[in-house]
N, C-alpha and C positions, 0 to 999 in steps of 0.2 A: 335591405338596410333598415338599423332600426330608426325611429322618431321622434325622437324626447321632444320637440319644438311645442307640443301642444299639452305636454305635461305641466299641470298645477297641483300639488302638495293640498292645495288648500279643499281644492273638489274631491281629492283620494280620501281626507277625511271627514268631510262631507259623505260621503257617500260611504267610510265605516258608518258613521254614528247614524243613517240612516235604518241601518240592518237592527233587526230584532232577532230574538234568538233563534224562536222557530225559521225563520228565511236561511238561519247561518247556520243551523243545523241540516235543512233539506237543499241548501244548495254547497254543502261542503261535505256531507257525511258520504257522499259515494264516491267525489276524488281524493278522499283521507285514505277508503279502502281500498282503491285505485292504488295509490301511494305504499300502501302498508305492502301490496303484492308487487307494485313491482320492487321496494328495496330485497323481498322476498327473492323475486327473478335474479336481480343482481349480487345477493349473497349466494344463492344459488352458483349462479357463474363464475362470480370471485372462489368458491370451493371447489368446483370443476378446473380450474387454473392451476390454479394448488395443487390438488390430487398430479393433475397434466406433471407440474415441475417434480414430486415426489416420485412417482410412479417408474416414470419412462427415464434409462440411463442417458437415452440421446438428448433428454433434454439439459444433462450435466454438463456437456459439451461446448466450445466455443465457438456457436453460429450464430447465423441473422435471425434464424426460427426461435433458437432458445433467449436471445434478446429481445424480441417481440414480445414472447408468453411471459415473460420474468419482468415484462413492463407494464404488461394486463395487469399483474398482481395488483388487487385493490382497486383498480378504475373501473370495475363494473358495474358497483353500484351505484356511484355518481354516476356515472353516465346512462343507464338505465331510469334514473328518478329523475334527470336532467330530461329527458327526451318525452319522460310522461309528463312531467310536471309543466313542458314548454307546450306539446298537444294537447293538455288537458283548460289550460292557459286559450288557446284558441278558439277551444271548441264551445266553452262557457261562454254566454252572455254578459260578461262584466265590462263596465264601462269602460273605457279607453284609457283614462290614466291609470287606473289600476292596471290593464293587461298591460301595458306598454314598461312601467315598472317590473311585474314578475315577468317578461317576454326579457327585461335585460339583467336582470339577475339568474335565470336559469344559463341565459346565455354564456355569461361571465363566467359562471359555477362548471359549466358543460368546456367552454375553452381552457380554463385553466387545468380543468383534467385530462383533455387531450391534449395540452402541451406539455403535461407530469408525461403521459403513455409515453411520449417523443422524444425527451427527455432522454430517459430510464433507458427505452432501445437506441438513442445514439448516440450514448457515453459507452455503453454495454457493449455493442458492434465497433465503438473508437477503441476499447481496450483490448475487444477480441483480434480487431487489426494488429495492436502493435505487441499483445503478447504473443501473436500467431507471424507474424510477417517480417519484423523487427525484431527483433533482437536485442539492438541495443537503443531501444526507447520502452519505457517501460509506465506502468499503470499510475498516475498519482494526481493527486486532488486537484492541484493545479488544470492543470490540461481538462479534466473533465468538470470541473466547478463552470470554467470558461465556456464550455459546449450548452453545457445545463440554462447558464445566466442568457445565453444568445440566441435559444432557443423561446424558454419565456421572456425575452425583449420584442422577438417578433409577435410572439401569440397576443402579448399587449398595444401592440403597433394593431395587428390587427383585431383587435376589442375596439380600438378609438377610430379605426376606423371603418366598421362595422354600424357605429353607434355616430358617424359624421364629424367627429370632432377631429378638425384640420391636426396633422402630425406637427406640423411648420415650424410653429412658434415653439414647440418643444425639444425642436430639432438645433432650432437656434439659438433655443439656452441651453441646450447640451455642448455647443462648442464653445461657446464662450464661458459658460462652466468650467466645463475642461480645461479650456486655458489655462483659469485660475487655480482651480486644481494641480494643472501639472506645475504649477510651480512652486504652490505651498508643499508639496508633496514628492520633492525631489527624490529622496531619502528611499522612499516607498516602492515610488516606482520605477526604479532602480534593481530592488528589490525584487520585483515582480517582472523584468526582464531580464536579471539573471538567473529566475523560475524558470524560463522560457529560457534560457540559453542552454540550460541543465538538461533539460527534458530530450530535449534533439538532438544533445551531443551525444558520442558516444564510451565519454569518458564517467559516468555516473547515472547508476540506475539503481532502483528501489533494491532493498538485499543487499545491494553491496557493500562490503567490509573495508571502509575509508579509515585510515590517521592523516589527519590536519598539522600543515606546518607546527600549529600552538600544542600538538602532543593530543587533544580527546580524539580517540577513538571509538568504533561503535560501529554498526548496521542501517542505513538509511531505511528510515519507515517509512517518508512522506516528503514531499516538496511540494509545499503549497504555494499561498500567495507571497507573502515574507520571506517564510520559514521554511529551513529543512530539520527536519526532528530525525535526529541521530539516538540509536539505545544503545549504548554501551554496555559491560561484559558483567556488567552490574545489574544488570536493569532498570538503570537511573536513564532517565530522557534529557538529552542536551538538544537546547531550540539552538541555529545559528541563521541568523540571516544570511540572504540567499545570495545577495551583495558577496558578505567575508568569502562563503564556499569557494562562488566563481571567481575570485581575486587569488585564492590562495593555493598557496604549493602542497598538493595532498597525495596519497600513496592508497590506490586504489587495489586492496588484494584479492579483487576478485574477477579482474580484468586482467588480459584475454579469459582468462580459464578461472574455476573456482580452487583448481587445484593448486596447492603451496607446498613450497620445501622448507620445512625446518632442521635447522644446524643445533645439535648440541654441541657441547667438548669436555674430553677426558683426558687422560692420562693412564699411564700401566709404568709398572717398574721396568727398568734398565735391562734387568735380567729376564723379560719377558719373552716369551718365542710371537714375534709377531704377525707370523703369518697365521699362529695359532687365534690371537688374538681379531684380527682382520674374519679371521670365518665365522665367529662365535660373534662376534658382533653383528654379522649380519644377515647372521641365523635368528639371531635373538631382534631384530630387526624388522625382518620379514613376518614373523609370528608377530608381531607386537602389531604391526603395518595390517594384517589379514583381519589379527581378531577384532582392533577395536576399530575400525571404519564398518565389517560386517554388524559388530553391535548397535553402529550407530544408525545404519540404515536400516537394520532392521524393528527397534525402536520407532523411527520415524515411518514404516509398512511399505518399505521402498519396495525389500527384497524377503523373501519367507525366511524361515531359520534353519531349514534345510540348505536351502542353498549355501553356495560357498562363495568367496570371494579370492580377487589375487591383486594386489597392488600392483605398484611399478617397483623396480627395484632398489636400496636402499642403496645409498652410497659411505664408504668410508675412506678419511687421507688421512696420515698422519704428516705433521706440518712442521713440528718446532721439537726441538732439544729442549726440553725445560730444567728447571733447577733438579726438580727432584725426582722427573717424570718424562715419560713420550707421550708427546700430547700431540691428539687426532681430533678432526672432527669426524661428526655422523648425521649425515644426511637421510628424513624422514620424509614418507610424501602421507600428507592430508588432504583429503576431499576437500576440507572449509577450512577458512582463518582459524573458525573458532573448534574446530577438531585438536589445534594443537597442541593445549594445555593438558590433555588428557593422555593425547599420545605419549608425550613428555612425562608425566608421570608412571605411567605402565612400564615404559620403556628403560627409565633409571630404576622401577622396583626390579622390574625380570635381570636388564644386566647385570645389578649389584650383587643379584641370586647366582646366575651363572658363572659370574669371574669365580666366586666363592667356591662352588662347585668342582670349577676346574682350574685351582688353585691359581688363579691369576690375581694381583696382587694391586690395587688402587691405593698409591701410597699417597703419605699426607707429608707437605713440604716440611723439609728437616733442617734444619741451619745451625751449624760450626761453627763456635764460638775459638777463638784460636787465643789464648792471653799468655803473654811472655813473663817469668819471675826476673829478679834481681840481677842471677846468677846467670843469667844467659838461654835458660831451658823453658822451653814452650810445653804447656799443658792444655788439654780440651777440657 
């Protein structure tokens, strides 16, 4: 445990201004070079880490082992120069306030980066749980900001108490803080408990493609402390407090499945053969349904360009007598929300080619004007 009790400021500078240069040069010039090797050692090791996460596939993976080495990253040299610098601290002759000083500052410097290490591996192994085990709980600031903050809460619980200073008194203006806190702060956290109601439901998770009662739609990037940052189809970022979400009636299109059915609607003239119609539709359907979902993954390096794909199969009904038309809908399956706009487009250039084709006829509404003369006789 350390000992501040006998620490005075005033003897530490006393006893700089004691030193003359020769004393400070031959009693510092070989724990400088001391110092200079080991940051050596530890950039050494921090590049041995690195190489470790580049090199090897299994460390791309979601385990304990690759959250471990991917939370090394960077803490080696602190904690190398933390370890000589506190040995080297011992082994000198320097008077008692001075060690006692650098003996709590290595200290400090050496805890605060092994609670970074602990950190880094148990937000890392919390995400690899629930992207690996869950399903529907998914990665977001929230939940691991909370891991992170609770982690160096203790590491500084035990600095003060390391160093003897009673928790106590800290502990008891943190609740009555609090208190006061929670009640200027209604708003807030609020806020931050419908963060957390978010997180462990299983109706809303990162990726997924929500509309909001109020009409903005978009892609959930994040749920943090307030906020859920939604990207819409734009690329523009909508904040919503975390509050509105959980209160409000939204249409979640990527729950159970990512997969969506899109309806368009048509029509064909009267004199149409419709069973002709019904085939060619979902001919022209399926081709449409194959090429551009294969485009799209393979784009994204899901699948090679060799390969082939096969959707599900398309649906078509025709529904209603219309004025000028037989009008159908047609049922399209897309992998994602946001496939649809595209299918939709492919889809009315090919059929409008094909009806053409094979002289089928998308006629445009016609209306008969019927007006009576004088004389008793009706003309158009």
């Amino acid at each position: 445990m350390l000992d501040f009790t006998d620490f005075d400021i005033h003897l530490f500078w006393d006893y700089v201004d004691s030193l003359n240069p020769q004393e400070i040069l031959f009693s510092f010039l070989p724990p400088v070079i001391g110092l200079v090797m080991a940051i050596f050692v530890g950039w050494c090791c921090n590049r041995y880490v690195s190489n470790q996460i580049a090199s090897h596939p299994i460390l791309q993976k979601l385990t304990w082992k690759t959250a471990l080495v991917r939370g090394l990253k960077g803490a080696p040299v602190l904690i190398v120069v933390s370890l000589y610098l506190s040995f080297v601290t011992r082994m000198m002759s320097l008077p008692e306030p001075v060690e006692h000083l650098l003996t709590y500052v290595f200290f400090v410097i050496l805890m605060i980066t092994v609670m970074q290490v602990i950190s880094r591996t148990a937000t890392a192994i919390l995400n690899n749980i629930i992207v690996a085990r869950h399903e529907n709980l998914s990665e977001t600031s929230l939940l691991t900001d909370v891991v992170s903050w609770s982690i160096y809460l203790m590491g500084f619980i035990i600095i003060l108490a390391e160093c003897d200073i009673s928790i106590t008194p800290f502990i008891t203006a943190m609740g009555v803080g609090g208190m006061a806190v929670a009640l200027g702060m209604q708003e807030t956290l609020a806020s931050v408990f419908a963060g957390f109601t978010m997180i462990f439901a299983p109706q809303i998770r990162n990726n997924d493609f929500v509309r909001l009662s109020s009409g903005q739609e978009g892609r959930i990037v994040d749920i943090a402390w307030r906020y859920t940052t939604i990207e819409n189809l734009e690329g523009n970022t909508i904040v919503v407090p975390n509050k509105q979400i959980a209160s409000a009636v939204l249409t979640n299109y990527s729950v159970p499945a990512q997969d969506i059915k899109v309806k368009l609607q048509c029509g064909v003239a009267y004199d149409s053969d419709l069973d002709k119609v019904e085939q060619v539709v979902l001919e022209v359907a399926q081709q449409i349904q194959d090429d551009v979902t294969k485009d799209i993954l393979v784009s994204k390096g899901k699948i090679a360009e060799d390969e082939s794909v096969t959707t599900a199969d398309p649906g078509i009904f025709f529904h209603t007598f219309g004025d000028s038309a037989i009008e159908f809908s047609v049922t399209l399956n897309c992998k994602a929300f946001t496939h649809q706009y595209r299918m939709k487009h492919e889809f009315i250039k090919a059929l409008t080619k094909r009806f053409r084709e094979e002289g089928i006829e998308i006629p445009f509404p016609i209306v008969t004007v019927q007006q009576t003369r004088e004389d008793g006789e009706s003309s158009k």
